[in-house]
C-alpha positions in Angstrom: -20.7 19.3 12.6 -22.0 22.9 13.4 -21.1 23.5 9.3 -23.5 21.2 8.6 -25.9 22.8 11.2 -25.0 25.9 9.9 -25.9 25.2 6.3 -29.4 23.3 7.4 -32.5 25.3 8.2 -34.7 24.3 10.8 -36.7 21.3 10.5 -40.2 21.6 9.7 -43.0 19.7 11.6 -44.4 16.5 9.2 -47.3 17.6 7.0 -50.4 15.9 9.1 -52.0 13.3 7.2 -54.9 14.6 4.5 -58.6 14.2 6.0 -60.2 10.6 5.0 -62.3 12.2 2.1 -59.9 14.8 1.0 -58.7 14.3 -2.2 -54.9 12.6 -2.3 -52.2 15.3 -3.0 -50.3 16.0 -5.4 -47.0 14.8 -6.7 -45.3 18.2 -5.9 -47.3 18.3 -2.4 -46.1 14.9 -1.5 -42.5 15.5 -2.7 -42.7 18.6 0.3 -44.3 16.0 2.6 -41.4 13.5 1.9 -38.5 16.9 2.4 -40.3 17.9 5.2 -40.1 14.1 6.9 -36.5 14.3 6.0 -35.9 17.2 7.6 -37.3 16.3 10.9 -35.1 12.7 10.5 -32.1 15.3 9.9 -32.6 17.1 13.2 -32.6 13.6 15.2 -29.6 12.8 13.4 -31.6 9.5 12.0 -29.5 10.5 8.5 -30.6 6.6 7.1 -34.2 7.6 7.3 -33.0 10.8 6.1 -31.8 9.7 2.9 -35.0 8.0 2.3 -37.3 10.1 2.6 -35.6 12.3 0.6 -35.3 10.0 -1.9 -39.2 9.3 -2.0 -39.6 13.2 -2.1 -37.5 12.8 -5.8 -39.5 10.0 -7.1 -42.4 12.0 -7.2 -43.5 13.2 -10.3 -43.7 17.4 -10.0 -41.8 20.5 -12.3 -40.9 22.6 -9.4 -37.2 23.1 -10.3 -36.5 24.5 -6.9 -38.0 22.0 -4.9 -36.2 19.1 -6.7 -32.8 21.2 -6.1 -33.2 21.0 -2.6 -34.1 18.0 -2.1 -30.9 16.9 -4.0 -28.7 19.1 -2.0 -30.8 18.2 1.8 -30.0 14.4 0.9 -26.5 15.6 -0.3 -26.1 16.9 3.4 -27.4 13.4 4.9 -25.1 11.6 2.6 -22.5 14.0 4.3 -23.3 12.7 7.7 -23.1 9.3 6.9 -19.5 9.5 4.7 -21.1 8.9 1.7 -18.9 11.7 0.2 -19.3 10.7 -3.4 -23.0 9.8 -3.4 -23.6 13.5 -1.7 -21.3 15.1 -4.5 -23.3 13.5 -7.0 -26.8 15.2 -5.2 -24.9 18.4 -5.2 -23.9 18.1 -8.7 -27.8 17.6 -9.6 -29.0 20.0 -7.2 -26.5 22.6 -9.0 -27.5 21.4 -12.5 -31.1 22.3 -11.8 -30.4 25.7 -9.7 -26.3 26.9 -10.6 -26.8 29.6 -8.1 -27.6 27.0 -5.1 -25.3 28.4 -2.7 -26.1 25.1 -0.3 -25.3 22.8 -3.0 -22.2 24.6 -3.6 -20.9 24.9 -0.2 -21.5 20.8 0.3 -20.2 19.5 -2.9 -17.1 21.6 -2.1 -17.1 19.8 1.5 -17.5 16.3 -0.5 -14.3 17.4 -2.7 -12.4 18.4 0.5 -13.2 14.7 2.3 -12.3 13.4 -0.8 -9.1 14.9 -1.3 -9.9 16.5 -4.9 -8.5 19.8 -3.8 -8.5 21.3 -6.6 -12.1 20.5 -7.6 -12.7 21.9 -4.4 -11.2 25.3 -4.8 -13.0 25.6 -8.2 -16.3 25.4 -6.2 -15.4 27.3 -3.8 -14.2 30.3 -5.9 -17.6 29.5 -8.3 -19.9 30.1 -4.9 -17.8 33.0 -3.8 -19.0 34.4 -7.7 -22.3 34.4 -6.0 -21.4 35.7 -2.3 -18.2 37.1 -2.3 -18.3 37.0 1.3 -19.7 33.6 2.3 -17.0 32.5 5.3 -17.4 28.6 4.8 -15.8 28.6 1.2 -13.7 31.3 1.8 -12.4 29.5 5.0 -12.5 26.2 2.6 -10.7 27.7 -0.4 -7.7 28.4 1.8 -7.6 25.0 3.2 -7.6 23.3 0.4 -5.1 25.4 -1.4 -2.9 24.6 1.4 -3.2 21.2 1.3 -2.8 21.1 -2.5 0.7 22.8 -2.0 1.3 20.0 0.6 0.1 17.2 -1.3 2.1 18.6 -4.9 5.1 18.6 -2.8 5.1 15.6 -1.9 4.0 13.9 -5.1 7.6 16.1 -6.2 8.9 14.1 -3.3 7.9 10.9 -4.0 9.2 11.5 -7.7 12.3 12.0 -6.8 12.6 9.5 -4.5 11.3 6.7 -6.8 14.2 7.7 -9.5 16.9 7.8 -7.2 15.4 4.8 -6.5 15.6 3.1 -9.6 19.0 4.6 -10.4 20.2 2.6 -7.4 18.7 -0.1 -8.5 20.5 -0.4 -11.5 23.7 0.9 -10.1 22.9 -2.7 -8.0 22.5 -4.9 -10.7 24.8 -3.2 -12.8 27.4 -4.1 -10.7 26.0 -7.4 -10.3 26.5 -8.3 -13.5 29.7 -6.8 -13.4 30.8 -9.9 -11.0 29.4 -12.6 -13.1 27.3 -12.9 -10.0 23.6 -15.4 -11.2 20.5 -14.2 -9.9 17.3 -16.3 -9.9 14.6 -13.6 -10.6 11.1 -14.6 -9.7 9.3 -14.4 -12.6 5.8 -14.4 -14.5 5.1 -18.0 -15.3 5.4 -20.4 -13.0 8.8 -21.4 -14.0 11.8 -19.8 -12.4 14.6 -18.1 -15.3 18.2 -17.9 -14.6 19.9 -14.9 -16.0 23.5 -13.4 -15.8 22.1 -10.6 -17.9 21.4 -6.5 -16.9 19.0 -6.6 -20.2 17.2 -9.5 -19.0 16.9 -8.7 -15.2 13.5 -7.7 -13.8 14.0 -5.0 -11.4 10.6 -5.6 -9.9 11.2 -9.1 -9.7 14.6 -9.0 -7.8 13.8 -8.5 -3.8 14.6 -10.8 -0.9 11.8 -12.5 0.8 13.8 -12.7 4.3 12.0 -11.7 7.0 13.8 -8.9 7.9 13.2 -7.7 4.7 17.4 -6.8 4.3 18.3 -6.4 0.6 21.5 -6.9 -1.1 23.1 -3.3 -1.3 25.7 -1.5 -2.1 28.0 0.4 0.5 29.7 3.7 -0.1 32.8 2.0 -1.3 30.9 0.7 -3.9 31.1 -3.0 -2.4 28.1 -5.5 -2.5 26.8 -6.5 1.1 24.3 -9.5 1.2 21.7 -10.9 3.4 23.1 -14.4 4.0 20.9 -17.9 5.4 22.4 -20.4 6.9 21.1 -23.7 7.4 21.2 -26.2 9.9 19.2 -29.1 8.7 20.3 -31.8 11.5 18.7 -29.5 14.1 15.9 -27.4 11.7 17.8 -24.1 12.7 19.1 -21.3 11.2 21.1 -18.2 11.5 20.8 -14.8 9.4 23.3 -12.3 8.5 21.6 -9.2 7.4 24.8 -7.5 5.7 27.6 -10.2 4.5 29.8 -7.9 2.7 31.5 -9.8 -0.5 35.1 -9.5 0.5 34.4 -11.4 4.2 35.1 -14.8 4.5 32.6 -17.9 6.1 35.2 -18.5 8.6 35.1 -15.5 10.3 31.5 -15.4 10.4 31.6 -18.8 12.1 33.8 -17.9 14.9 32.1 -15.1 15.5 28.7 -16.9 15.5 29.9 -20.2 17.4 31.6 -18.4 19.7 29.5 -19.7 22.2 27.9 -22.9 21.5 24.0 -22.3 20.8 21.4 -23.6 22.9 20.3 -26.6 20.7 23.7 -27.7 20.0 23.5 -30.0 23.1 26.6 -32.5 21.7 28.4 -29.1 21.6 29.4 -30.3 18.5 29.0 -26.8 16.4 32.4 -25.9 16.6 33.8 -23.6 13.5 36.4 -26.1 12.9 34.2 -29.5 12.8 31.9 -27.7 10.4 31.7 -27.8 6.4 29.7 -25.4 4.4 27.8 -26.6 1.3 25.7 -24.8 -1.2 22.7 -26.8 -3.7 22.3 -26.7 -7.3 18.6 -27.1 -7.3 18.8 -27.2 -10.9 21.0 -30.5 -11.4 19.9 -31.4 -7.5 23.7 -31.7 -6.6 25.3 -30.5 -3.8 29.0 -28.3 -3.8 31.3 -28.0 -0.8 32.6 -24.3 0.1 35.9 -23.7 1.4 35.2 -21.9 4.7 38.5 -19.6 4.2 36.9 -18.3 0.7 34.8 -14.7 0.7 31.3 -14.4 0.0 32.1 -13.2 -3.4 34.5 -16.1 -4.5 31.5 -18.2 -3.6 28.9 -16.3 -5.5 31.1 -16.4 -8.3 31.6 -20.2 -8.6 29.8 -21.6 -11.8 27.2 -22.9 -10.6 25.8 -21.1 -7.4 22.6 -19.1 -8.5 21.3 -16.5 -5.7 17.8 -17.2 -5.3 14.9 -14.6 -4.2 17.9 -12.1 -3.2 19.4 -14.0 -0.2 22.2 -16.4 -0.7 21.8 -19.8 1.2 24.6 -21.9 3.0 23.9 -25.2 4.5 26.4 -26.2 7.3 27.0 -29.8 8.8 29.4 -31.4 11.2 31.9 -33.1 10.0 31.4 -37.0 8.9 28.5 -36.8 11.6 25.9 -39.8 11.1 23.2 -37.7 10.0 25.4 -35.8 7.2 26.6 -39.4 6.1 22.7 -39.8 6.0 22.0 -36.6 4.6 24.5 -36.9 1.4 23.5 -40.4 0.7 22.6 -41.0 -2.4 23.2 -37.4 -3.7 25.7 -36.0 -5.9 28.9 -33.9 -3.9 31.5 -32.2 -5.4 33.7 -32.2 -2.2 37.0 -29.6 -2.0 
């Protein structure tokens, strides 16, 4: 703020209104009434009315050069107040068009290119008003700012760069070795259809993501084995469980004791006991359902022919043995039982 105070001259009183037979001013005299007005609006912080009368000050019809220039960079500096940062730059762009020597001008459309993080439009106007006063503190003071935070902000750009190819090089590393286990992904895709493709080629990267909650992904550890975020569904009680890292070579059964170990708190039958339970997984496709063998890994499962990871998580639907609602459940589907 005391920049800005710095930079602005003292207001001048409003121009009292011309006597009732005196002839009505002039274009350039009213364009001085209407900077005048702005300036005492600048100096009770009223910046809105500011801007406006400003604004009727450059409507008026006059050739004063200089006049025009500083009512361009004045409204530049009420623009500033209010955070109209590109609307002011474009008033100190004018104002410097009209008058390239306009030190104000200068020092606020460098301020605009500082807000707006253009630092390196900023240090070229700095450097151009210090061609006029080598010794003008704001845009020396300015100039070294925004050098700085050009260095920071190129670094990390650099940063980010390398970060989003190591990125993508894991990525592939990922599907690479997806492919590798004849593993099928269902990639979201464009259209509104879903594509099913065992393919590296035909994979979209950006398309491949898990939409759990916890946001886990599929990844691979530093033995170069795949660990995935696992569902598992209970549709008898509308609960689920989630395993944020299922590596490949575990099996379901040791998940299950470790997850029933004690009996959850809807399970009031206490019938969710790792042993009474079988696993299943769907074939959306053909709407057929395919029993797991609970001693089999993750990745003999992922593997069979027709199981097809969707949306990056692989789903697992348990249900207690030759209870009523499974019986209820499976009827009138398709199983292929163990």
């Amino acid at each position: 703020e005391e920049l800005f105070e710095a930079l602005f001259f003292c207001a001048a009183p409003i121009s009292p209104r011309s006597p009732p037979h005196a002839a009505p001013p002039r274009p350039a005299e009213l364009a001085a009434m209407y900077k005048n007005e702005g300036n005492a609006y600048f100096g009770e912080k009223d910046y809105g009315r500011a801007v406006r009368a400003y604004s009727e000050g450059l409507r008026q019809r006059f050739g004063d050069v200089e006049l025009r220039a500083v009512l361009l960079s004045n409204r530049a500096a009420a623009h500033c107040r209010l955070g109209n940062y590109r609307s002011a730059l474009a008033d100190a762009t004018q104002a410097r068009k009209l008058k390239p020597d306009h030190l104000k001008a200068i020092v606020r459309g460098a301020l605009c290119h500082m807000e707006l993080r253009n630092y390196s439009e900023a240090i070229t106007w700095c450097e151009e008003g210090l061609r006029i006063d080598s010794k003008e503190k704001k845009l020396l003071e300015m100039r070294c700012k925004a050098d700085k935070l050009k260095r920071v902000e190129e670094r990390d750009a650099r940063k980010a760069k390398a970060m989003a190819k190591k990125e993508q090089c894991q990525k592939e590393r990922l599907l690479a070795a997806i492919k590798e286990r004849n593993i099928k992904l269902v990639v979201e895709p464009s259209s509104e259809e879903e594509e099913i493709s065992g393919s590296l080629a035909e994979i979209c990267l950006d398309g491949f993501h898990s939409d759990n909650a916890t946001g886990a992904k599929v990844h691979l550890d530093a033995d170069g084995n795949l660990n995935w975020p696992v569902l598992f569904l209970y549709p008898e009680h509308e609960q689920t469980d989630f395993i944020e890292a299922f590596h490949e070579n575990s099996r379901f059964i040791d998940h299950l004791m470790v997850m029933f170990a004690e009996l959850p708190p809807w399970d009031l039958e206490r019938k969710y006991l790792p042993r009474n339970l079988e696993l299943y997984f769907e074939d959306e496709e053909r709407a057929e359902m395919y029993e797991l063998n609970p001693a089999h890994t993750l990745l003999q499962v992922l593997q069979h022919q027709r199981y097809f990871v969707k949306a990056g998580t692989p789903t697992v639907l348990a249900f207690v043995k030759s209870s009523p609602f499974s019986k209820k459940y499976f009827s009138g589907k398709k199983v292929h039982r163990l």
